[in-house]
DRENTORKOL-3810 file (N, C-alpha, C; in nm, 4 decimals):
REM DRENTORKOL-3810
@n.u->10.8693; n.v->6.6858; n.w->21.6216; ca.u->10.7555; ca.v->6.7296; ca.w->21.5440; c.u->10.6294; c.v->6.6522; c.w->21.5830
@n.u->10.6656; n.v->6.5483; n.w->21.6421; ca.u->10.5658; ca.v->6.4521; ca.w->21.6666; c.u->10.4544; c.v->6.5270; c.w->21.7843
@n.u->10.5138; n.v->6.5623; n.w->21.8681; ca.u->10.4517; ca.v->6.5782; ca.w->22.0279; c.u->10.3901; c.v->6.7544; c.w->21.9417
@n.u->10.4076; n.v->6.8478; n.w->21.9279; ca.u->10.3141; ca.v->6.9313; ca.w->21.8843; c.u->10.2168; c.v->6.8801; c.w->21.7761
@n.u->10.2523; n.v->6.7942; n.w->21.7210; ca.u->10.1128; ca.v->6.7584; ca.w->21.6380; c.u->10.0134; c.v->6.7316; c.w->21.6896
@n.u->10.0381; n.v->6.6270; n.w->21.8012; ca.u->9.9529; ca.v->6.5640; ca.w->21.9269; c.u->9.9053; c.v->6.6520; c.w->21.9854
@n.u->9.9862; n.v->6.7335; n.w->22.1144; ca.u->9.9263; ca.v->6.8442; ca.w->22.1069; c.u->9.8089; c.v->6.9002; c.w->22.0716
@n.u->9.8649; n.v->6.9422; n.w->21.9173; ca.u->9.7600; ca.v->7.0116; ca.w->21.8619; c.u->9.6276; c.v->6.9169; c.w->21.8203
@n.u->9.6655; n.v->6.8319; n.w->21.8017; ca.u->9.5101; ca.v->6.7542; ca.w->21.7552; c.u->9.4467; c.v->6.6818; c.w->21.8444
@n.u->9.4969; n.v->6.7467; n.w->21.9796; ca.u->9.3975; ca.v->6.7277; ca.w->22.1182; c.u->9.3757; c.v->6.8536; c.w->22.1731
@n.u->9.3611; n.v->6.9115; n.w->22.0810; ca.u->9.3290; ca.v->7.0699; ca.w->22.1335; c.u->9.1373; c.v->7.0480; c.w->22.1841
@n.u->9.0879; n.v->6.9969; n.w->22.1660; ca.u->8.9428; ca.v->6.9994; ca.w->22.2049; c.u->8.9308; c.v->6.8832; c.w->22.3416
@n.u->8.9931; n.v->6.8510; n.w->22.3431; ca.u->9.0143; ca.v->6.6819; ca.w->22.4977; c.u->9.0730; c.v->6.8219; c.w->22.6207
@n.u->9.1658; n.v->6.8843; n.w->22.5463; ca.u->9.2505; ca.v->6.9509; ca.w->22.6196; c.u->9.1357; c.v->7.1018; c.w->22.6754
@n.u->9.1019; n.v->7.1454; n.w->22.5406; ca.u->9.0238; ca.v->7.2465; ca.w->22.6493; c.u->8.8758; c.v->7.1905; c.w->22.7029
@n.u->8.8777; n.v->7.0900; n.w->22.7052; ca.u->8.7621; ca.v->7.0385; ca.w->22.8088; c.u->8.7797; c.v->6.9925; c.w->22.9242
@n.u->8.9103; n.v->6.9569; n.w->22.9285; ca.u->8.9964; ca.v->7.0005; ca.w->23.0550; c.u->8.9903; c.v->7.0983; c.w->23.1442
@n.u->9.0555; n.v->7.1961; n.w->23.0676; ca.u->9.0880; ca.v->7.3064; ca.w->23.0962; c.u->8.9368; c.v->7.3843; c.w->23.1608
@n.u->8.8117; n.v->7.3690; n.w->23.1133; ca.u->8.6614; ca.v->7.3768; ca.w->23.1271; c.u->8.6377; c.v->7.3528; c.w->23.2578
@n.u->8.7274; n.v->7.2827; n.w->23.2910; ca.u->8.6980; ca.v->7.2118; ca.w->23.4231; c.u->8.7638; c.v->7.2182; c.w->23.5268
@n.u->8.9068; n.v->7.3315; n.w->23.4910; ca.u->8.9823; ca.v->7.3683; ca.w->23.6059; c.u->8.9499; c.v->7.3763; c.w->23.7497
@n.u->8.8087; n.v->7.4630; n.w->23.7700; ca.u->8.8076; ca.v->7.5033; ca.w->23.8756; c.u->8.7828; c.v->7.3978; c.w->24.0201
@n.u->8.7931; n.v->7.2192; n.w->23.9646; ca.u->8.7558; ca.v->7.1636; ca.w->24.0509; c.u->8.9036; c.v->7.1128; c.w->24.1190
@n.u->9.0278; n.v->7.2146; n.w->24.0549; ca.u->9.2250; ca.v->7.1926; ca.w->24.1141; c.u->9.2236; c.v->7.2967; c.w->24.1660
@n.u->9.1068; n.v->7.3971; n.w->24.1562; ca.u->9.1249; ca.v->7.5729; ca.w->24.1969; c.u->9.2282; c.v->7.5343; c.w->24.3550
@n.u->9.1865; n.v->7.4504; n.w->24.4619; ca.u->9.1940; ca.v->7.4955; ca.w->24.5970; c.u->9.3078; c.v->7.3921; c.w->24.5737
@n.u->9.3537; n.v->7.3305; n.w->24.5093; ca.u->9.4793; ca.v->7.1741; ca.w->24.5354; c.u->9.5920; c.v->7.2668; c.w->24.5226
@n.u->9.6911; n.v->7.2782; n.w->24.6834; ca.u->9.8107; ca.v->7.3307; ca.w->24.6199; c.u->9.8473; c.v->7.3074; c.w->24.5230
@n.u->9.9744; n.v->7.4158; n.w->24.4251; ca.u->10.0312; ca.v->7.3573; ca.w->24.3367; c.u->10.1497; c.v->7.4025; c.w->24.3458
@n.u->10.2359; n.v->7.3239; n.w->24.2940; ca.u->10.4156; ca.v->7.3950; ca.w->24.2987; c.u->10.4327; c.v->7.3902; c.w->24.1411
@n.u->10.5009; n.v->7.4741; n.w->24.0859; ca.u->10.5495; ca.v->7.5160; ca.w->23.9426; c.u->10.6670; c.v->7.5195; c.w->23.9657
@n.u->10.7606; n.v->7.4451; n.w->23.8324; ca.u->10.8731; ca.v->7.4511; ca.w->23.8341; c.u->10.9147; c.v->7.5422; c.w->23.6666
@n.u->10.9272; n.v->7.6602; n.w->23.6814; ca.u->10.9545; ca.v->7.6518; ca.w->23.5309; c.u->11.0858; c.v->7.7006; c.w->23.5090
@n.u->11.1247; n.v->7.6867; n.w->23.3564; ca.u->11.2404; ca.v->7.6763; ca.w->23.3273; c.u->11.2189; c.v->7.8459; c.w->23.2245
@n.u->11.2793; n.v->7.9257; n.w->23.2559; ca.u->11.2837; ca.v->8.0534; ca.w->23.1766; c.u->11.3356; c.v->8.0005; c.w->23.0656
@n.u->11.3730; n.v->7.9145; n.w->22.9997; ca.u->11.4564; ca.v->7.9277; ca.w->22.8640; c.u->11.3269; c.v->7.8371; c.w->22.7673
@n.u->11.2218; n.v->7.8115; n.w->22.8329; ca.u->11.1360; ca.v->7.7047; ca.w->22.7798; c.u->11.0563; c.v->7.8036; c.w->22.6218
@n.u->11.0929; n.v->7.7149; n.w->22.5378; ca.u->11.0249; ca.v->7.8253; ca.w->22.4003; c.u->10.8871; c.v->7.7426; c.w->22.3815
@n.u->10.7975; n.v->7.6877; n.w->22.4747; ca.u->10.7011; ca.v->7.6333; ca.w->22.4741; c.u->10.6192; c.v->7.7316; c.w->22.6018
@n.u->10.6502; n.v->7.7419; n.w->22.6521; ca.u->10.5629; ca.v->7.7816; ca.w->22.8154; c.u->10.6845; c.v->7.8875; c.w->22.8135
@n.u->10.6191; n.v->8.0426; n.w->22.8202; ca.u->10.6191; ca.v->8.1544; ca.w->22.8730; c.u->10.5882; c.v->8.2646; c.w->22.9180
@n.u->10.6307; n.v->8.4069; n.w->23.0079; ca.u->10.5518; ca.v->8.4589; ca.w->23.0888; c.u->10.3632; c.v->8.4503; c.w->23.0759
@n.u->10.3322; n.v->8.4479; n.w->22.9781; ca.u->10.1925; ca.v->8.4612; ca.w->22.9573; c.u->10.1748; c.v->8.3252; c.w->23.0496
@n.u->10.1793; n.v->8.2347; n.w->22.9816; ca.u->10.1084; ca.v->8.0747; ca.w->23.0176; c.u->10.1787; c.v->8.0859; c.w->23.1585
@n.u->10.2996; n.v->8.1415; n.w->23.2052; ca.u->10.2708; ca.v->8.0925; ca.w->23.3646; c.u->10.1712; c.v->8.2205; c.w->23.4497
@n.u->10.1599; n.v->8.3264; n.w->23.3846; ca.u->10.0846; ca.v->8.3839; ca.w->23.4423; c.u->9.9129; c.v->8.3293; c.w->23.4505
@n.u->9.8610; n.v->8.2673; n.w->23.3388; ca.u->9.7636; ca.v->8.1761; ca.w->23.3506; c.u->9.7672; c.v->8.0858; c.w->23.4224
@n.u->9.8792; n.v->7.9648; n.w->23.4583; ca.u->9.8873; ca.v->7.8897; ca.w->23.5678; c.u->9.8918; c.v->7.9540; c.w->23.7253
@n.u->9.9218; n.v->8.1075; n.w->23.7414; ca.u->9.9354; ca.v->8.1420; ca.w->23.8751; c.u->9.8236; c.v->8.1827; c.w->23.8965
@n.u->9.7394; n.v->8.2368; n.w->23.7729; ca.u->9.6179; ca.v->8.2863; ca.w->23.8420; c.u->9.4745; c.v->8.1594; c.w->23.8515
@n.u->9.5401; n.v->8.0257; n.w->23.8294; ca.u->9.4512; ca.v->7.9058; ca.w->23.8091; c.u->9.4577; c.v->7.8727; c.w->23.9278
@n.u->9.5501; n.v->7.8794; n.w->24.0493; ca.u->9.5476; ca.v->7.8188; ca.w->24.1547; c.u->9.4971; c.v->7.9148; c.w->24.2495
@n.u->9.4599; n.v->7.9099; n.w->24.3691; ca.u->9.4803; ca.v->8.0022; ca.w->24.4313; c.u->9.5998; c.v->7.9563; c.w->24.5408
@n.u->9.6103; n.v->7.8499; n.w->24.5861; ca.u->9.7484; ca.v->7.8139; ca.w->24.6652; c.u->9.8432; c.v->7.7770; c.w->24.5709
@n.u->9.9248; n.v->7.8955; n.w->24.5036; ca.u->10.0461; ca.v->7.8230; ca.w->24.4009; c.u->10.1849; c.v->7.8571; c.w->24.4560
@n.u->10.2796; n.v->7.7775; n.w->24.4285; ca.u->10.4422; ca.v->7.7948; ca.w->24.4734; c.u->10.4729; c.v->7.8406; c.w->24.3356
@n.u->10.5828; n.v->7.9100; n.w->24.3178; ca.u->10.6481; ca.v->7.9411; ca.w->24.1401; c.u->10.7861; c.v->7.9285; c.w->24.1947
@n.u->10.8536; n.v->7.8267; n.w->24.1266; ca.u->11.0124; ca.v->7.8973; ca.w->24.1299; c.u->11.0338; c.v->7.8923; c.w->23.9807
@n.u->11.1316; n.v->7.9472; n.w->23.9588; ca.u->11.1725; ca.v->8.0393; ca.w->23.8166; c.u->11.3141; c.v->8.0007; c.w->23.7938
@n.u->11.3584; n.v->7.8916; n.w->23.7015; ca.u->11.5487; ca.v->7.8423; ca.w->23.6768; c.u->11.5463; c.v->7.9509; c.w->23.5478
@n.u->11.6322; n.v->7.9899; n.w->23.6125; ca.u->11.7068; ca.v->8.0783; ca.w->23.4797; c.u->11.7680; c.v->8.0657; c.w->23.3135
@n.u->11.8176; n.v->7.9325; n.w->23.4054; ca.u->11.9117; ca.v->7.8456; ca.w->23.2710; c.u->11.8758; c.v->7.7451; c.w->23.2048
@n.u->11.7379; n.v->7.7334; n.w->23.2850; ca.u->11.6434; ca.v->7.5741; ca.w->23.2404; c.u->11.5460; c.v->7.6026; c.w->23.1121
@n.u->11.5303; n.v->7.4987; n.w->23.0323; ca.u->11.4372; ca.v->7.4945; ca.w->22.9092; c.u->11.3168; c.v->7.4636; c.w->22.9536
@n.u->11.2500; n.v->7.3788; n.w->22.8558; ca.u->11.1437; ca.v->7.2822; ca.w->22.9341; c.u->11.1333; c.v->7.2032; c.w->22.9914
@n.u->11.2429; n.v->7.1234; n.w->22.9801; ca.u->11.2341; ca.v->6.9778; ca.w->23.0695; c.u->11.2812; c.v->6.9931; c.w->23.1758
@n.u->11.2296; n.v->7.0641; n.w->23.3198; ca.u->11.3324; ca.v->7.1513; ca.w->23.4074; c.u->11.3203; c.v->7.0193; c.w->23.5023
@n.u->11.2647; n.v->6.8854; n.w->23.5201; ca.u->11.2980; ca.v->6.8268; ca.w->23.6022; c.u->11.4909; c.v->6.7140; c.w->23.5288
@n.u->11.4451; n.v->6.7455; n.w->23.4402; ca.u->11.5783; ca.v->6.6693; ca.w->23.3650; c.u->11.7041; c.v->6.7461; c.w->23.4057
@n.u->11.7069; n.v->6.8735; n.w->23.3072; ca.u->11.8065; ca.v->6.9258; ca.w->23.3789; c.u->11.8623; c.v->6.9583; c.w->23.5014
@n.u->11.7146; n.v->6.9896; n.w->23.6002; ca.u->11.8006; ca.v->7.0049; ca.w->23.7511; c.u->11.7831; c.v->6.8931; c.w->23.8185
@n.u->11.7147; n.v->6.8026; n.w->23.8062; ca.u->11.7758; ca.v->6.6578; ca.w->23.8462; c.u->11.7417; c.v->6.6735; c.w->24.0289
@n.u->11.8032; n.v->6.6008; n.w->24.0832; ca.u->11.7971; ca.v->6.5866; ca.w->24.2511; c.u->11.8224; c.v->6.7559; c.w->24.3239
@n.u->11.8738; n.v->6.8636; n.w->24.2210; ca.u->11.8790; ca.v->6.9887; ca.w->24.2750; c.u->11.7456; c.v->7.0278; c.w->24.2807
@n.u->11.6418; n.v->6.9107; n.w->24.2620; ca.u->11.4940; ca.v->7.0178; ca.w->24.2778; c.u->11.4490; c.v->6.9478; c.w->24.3961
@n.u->11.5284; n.v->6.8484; n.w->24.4844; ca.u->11.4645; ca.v->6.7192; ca.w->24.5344; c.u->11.4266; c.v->6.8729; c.w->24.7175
@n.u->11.4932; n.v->6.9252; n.w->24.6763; ca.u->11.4916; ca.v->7.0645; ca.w->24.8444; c.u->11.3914; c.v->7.1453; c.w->24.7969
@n.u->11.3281; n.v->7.1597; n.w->24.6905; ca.u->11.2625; ca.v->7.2704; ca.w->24.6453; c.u->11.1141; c.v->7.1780; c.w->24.6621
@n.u->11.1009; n.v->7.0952; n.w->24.6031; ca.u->11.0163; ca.v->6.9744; ca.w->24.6205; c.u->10.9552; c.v->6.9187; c.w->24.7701
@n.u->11.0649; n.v->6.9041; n.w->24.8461; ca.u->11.0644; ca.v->6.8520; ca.w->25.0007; c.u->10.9954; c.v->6.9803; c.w->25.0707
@n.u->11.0710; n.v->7.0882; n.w->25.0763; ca.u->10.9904; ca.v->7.2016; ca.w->25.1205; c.u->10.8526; c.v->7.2361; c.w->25.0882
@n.u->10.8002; n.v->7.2384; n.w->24.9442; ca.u->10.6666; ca.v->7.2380; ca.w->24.8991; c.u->10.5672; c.v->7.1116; c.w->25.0030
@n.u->10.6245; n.v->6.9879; n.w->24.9754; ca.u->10.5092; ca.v->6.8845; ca.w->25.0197; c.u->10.4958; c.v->6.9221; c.w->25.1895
@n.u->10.5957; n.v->6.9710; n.w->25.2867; ca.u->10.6238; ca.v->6.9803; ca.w->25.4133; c.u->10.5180; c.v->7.1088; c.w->25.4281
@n.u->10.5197; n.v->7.2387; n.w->25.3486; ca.u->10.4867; ca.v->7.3321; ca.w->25.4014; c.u->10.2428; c.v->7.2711; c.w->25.3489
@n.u->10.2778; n.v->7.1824; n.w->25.3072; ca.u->10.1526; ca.v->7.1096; ca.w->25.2334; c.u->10.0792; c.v->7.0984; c.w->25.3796
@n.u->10.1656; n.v->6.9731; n.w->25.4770; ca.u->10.1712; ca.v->6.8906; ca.w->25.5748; c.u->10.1510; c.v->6.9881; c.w->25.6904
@n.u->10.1906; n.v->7.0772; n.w->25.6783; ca.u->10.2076; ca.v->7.1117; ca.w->25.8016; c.u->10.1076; c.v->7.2581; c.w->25.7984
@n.u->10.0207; n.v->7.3200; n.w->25.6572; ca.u->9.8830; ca.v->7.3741; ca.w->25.6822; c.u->9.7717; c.v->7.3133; c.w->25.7082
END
């Protein structure tokens, strides 16, 4: 209960942030999301894909939110490939 309160009572820090996206517009980005996440869904990643213009998406089926917890070192190839294909445009 704690972390949505926070959240929410940085809702004005946060969209002044957000105000300011367009200076990550060109920074690759890789997304990891977890389809089972009841915090972040289709909408909000469709806002994150259209925030980047160089974005990676992969999509776990079985994952919540914390998708680096649950898949653990199974993201360490998904990860390696992102920073390589970074390196090597």
């Amino acid at each position: 209960a704690t972390m949505p309160k926070s959240i929410i009572g940085s809702s004005q820090w946060l969209g002044g942030l957000w105000s300011r996206k367009e200076v990550l517009r060109s920074i690759p980005a890789l997304i990891l999301c977890g389809k089972r996440d009841i915090a972040f869904r289709d909408k909000e990643l469709a806002t994150w894909r259209e925030a980047f213009e160089r974005v990676e998406v992969h999509e776990f089926d079985q994952v919540g939110h914390y998708v680096q917890e649950e898949m653990g070192a199974d993201l360490c190839p998904v990860i390696d490939m992102f920073l390589k294909s970074i390196l090597d445009s």
